[in-house]
Backbone as CSV, one residue per row, in Angstrom:
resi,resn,N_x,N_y,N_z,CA_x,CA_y,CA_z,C_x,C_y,C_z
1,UNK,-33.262,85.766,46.350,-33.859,84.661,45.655,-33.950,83.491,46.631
2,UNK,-35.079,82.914,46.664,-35.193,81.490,47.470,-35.052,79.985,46.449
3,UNK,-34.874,79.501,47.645,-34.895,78.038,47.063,-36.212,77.772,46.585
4,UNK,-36.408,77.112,45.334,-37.393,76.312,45.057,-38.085,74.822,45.679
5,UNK,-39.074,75.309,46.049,-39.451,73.809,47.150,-39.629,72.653,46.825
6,UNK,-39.538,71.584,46.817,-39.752,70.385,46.278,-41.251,70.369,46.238
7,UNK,-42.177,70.722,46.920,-43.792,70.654,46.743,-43.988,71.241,45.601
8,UNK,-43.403,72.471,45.176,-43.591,73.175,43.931,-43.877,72.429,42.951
9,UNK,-42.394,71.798,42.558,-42.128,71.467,41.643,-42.726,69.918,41.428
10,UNK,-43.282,69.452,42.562,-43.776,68.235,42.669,-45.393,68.619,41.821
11,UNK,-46.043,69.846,42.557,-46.981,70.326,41.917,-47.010,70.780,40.074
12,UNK,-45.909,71.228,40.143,-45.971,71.668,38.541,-45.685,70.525,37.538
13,UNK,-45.296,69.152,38.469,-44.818,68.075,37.508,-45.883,67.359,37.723
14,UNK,-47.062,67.720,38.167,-48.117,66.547,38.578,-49.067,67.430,37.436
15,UNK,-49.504,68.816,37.202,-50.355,69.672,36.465,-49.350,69.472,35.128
16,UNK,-48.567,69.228,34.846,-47.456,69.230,33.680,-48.198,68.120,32.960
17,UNK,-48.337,66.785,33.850,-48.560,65.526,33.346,-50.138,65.540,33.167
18,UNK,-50.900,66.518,33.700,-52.524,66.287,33.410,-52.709,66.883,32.481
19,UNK,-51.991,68.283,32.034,-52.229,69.013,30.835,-52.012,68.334,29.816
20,UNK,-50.437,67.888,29.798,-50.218,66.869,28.758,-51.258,65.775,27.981
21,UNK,-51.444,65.042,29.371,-52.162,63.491,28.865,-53.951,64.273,28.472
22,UNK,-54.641,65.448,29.079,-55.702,66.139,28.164,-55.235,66.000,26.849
23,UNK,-54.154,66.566,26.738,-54.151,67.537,25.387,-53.728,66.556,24.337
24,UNK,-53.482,65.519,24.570,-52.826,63.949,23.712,-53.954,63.168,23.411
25,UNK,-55.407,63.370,24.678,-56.328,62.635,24.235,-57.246,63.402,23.146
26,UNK,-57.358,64.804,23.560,-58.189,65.454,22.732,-57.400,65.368,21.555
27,UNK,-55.991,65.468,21.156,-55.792,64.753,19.733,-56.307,63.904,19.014
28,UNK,-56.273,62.758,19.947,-56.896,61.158,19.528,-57.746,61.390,19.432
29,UNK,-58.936,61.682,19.914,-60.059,61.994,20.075,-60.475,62.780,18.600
30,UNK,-60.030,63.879,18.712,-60.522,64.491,17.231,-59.612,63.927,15.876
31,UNK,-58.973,63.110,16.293,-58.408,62.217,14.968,-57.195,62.645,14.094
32,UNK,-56.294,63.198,14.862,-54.825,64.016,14.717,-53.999,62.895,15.347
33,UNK,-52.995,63.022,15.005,-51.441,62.169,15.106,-50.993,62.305,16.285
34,UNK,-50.614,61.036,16.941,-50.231,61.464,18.759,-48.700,62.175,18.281
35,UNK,-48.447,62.938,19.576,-47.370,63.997,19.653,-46.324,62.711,20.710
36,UNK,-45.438,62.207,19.546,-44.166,61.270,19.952,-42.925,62.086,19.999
37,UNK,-42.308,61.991,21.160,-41.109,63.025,20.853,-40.130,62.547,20.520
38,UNK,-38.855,62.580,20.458,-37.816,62.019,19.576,-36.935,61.462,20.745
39,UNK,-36.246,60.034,20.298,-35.672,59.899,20.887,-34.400,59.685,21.800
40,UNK,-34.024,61.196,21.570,-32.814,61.772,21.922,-33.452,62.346,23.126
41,UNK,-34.701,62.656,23.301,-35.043,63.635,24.162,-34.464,63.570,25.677
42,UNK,-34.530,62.513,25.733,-34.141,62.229,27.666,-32.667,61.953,27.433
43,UNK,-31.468,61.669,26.628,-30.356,61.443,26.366,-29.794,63.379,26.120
44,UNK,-30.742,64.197,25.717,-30.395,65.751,25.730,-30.982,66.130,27.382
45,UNK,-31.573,65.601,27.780,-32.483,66.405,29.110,-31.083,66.140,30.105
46,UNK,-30.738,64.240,29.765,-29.772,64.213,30.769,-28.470,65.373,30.705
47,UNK,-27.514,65.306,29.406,-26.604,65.859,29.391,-26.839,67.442,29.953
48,UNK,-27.670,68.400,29.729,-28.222,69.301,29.844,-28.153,69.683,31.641
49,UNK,-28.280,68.500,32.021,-28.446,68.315,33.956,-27.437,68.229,34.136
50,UNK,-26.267,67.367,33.865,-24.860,66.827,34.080,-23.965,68.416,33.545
51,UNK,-24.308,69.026,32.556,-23.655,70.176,32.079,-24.163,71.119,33.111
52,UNK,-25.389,71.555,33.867,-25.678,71.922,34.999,-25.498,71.877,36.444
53,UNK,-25.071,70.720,36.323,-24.622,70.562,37.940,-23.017,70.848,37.626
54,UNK,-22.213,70.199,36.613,-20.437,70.796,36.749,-20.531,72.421,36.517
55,UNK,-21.389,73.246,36.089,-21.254,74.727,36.155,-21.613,75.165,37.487
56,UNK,-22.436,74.633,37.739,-23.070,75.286,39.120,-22.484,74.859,40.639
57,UNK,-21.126,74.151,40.315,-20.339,73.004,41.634,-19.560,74.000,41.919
58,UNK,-18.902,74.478,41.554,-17.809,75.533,42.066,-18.728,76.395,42.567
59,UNK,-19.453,77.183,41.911,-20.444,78.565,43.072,-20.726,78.094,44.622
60,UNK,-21.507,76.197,44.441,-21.751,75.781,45.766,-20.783,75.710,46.629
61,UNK,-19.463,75.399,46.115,-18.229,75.151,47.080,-17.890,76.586,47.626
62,UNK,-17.813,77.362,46.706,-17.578,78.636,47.378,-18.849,79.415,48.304
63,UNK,-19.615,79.098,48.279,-20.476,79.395,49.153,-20.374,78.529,50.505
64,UNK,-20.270,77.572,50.374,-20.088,76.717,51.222,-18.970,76.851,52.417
65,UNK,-17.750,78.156,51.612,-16.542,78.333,52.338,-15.462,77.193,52.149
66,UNK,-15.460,76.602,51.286,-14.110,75.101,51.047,-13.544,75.774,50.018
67,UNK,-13.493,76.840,48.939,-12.814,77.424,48.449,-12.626,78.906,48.614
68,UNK,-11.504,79.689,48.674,-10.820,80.983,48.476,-11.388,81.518,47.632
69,UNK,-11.213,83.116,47.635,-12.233,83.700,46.682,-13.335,84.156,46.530
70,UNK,-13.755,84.478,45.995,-15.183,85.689,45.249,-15.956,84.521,44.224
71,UNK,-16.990,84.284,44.674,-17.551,84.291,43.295,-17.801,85.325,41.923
72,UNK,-17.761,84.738,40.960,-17.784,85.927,40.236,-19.757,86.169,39.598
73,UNK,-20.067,87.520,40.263,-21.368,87.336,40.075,-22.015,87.472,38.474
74,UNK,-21.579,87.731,37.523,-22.425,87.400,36.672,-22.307,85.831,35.850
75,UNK,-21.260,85.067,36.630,-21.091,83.503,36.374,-22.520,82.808,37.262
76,UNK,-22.454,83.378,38.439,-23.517,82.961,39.238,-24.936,83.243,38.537
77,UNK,-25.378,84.308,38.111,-26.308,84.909,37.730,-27.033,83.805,36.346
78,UNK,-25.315,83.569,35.714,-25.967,82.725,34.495,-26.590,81.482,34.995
79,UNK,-25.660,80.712,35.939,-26.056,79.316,36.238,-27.091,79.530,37.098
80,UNK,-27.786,80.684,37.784,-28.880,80.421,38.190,-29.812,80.305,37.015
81,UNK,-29.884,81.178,36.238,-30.893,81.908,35.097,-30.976,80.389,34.054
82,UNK,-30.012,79.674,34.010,-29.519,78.487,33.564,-30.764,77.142,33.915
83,UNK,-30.491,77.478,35.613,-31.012,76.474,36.161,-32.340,76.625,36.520
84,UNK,-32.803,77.564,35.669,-34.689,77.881,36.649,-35.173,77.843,35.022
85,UNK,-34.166,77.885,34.002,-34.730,77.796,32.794,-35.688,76.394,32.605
């Protein structure tokens, strides 16, 4: 598995935001209710990241060689599968 590139994701967050702002006008446009999301949303996105990075800190250290030990691979497996979700 490779790293994900920052261009990628720079790309998929730039097509993310054009699909979006289409698909919000053609709402308005045909005379439907703008799509407001709630606002917990970025207060869940954060915790969600912060609960992601303390699962995924120990795998890096041990890879890194600063801790003893094995990773255990289907812990790894989750916090990847976790983190590409």
């Amino acid at each position: 598995m490779t790293r994900t590139r920052s261009t990628t994701l720079i790309a998929l967050l730039i097509a993310g935001a054009a699909v979006g702002w289409f698909a919000e006008n053609a709402l308005v446009v045909s005379g439907r209710a703008l799509l407001i999301p709630p606002l917990t949303l970025g207060a869940t996105l954060l915790i969600v990241g912060i609960v992601l990075l303390a699962l995924a800190r120990p795998i890096r250290r041990s890879t890194l060689g600063r801790t003893p030990g094995r990773v255990d691979p289907f812990r790894a497996t989750r916090v990847v599968l976790l983190a590409k979700a």
